[in-house]
C-alpha positions in Angstrom: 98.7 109.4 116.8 101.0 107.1 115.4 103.9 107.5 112.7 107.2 105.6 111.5 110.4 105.0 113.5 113.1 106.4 112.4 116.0 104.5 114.0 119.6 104.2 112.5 118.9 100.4 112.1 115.4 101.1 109.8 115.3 101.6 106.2 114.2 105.0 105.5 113.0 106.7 102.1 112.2 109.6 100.7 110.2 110.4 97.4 112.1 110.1 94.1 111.7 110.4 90.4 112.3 111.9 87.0 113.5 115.3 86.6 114.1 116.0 90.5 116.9 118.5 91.4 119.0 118.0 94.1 117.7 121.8 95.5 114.6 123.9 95.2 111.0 123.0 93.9 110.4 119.4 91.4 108.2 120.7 88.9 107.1 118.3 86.0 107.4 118.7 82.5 103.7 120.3 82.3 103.9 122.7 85.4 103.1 120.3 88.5 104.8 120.7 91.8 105.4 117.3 92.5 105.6 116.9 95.8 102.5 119.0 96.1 100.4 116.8 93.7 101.6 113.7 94.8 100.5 114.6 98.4 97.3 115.7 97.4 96.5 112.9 94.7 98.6 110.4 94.6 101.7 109.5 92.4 99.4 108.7 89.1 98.4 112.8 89.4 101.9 113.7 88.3 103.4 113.6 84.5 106.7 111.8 86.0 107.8 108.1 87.0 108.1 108.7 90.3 109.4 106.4 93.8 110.0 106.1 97.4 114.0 105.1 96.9 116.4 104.6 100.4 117.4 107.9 101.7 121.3 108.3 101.0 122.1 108.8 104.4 119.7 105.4 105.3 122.3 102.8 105.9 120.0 100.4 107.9 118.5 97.7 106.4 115.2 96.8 108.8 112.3 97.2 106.8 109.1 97.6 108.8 105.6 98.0 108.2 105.9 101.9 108.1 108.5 103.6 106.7 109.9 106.5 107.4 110.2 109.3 104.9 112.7 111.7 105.5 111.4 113.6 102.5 108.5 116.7 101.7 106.2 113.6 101.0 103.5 112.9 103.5 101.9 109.9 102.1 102.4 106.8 104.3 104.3 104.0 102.7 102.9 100.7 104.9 103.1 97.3 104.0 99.7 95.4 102.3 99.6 93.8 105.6 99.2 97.1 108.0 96.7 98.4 105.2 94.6 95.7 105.6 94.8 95.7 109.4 94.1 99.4 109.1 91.1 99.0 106.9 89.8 95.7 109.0 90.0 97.7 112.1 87.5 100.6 110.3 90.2 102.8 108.9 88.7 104.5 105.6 91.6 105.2 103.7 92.8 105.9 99.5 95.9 103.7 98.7 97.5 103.3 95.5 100.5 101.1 94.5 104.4 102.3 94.7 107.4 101.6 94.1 109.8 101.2 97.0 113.4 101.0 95.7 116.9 100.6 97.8 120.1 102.7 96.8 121.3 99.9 94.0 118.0 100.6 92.5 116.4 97.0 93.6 112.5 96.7 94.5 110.9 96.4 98.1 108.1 94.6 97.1 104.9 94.8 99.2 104.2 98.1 100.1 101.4 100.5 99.5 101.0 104.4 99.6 98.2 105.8 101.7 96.0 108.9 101.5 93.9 109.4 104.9 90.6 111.5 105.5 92.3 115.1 106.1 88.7 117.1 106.4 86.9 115.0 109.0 87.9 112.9 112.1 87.3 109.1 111.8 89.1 106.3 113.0 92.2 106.9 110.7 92.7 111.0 109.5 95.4 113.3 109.5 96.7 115.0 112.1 96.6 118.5 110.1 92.6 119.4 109.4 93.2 119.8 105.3 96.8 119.0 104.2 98.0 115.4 105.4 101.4 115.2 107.7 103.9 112.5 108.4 101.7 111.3 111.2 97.9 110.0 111.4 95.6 109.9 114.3 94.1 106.6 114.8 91.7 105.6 117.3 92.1 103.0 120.2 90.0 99.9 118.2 92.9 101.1 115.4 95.7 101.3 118.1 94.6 97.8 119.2 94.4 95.9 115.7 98.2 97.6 115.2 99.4 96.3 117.8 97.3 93.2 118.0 98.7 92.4 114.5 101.8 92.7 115.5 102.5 95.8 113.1 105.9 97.1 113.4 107.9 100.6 113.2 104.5 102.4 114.4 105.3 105.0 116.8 102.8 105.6 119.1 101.8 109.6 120.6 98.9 110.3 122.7 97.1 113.2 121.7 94.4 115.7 123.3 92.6 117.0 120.3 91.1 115.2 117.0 93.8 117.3 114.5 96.6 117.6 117.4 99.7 119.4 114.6 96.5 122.2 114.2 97.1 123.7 117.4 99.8 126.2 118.4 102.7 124.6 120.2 102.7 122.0 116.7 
């Protein structure tokens, strides 16, 4: 299973947009929760500009090829690059283009959002059977093109089961 770092020194991010309170549910100007949409469909699903902008509290500067999102979002944000690796490497996978943004409001160009398979196990799926989470399993010809590319901020976990945050002690 493998996930972002989250180190002082990396550049973390969290989901951002138009209309979102500082407390309690984002919901858009037609009735979308939009944390909830945008996990399930993407950022064009929602009625709102919306972002991945450096957390507040994020005052490293190391951007990786995984970020870590300290927010409710559960969409990866991973550079082109670890996309591609991902895909080369037999991952079967939904991205769509974002905007990454640090605290002054400039862009982070060349990162991607990614949806994975959360209904059946395949070489790149969620670790939750239905609803995506912060982490995807990958399998080892996956594990190897990571690492063989040279990806970095990828955490690494060894896990028993095909949807390991399913079980009890998760």
């Amino acid at each position: 299973m493998v996930g972002a770092k989250g180190s002082s020194r990396d550049f973390w991010v969290s989901l951002c947009g138009e209309g979102k309170r500082e407390w309690g549910a984002w919901i858009s100007p037609s009735g979308l929760d939009v944390h909830r949409t945008v996990n399930e469909r993407g950022p064009d699903a929602v009625d709102v500009d919306v972002w991945w902008q450096q957390e507040e509290e994020s005052y490293g500067t190391k951007l990786h090829d995984i970020l870590w999102d300290t927010g409710l979002s559960q969409v990866k944000i991973v550079s082109a690059r670890a996309a591609q690796v991902l895909r080369d490497a037999g991952g079967v996978f939904e991205t769509f283009d974002v905007q990454v943004r640090r605290r002054d409001g400039s862009l982070v160009d060349g990162y991607v959002g990614i949806h994975e398979d959360d209904q059946t196990s395949g070489p790149v799926h969620s670790a939750r059977k239905g609803r995506r989470s912060a982490r995807m399993v990958v399998d080892d010809q996956v594990l190897a093109a990571i690492k063989d590319a040279g990806l970095t901020g990828f955490e690494v976990e060894a896990v028993a089961s095909a949807f390991p945050r399913d079980t009890a002690d998760s």
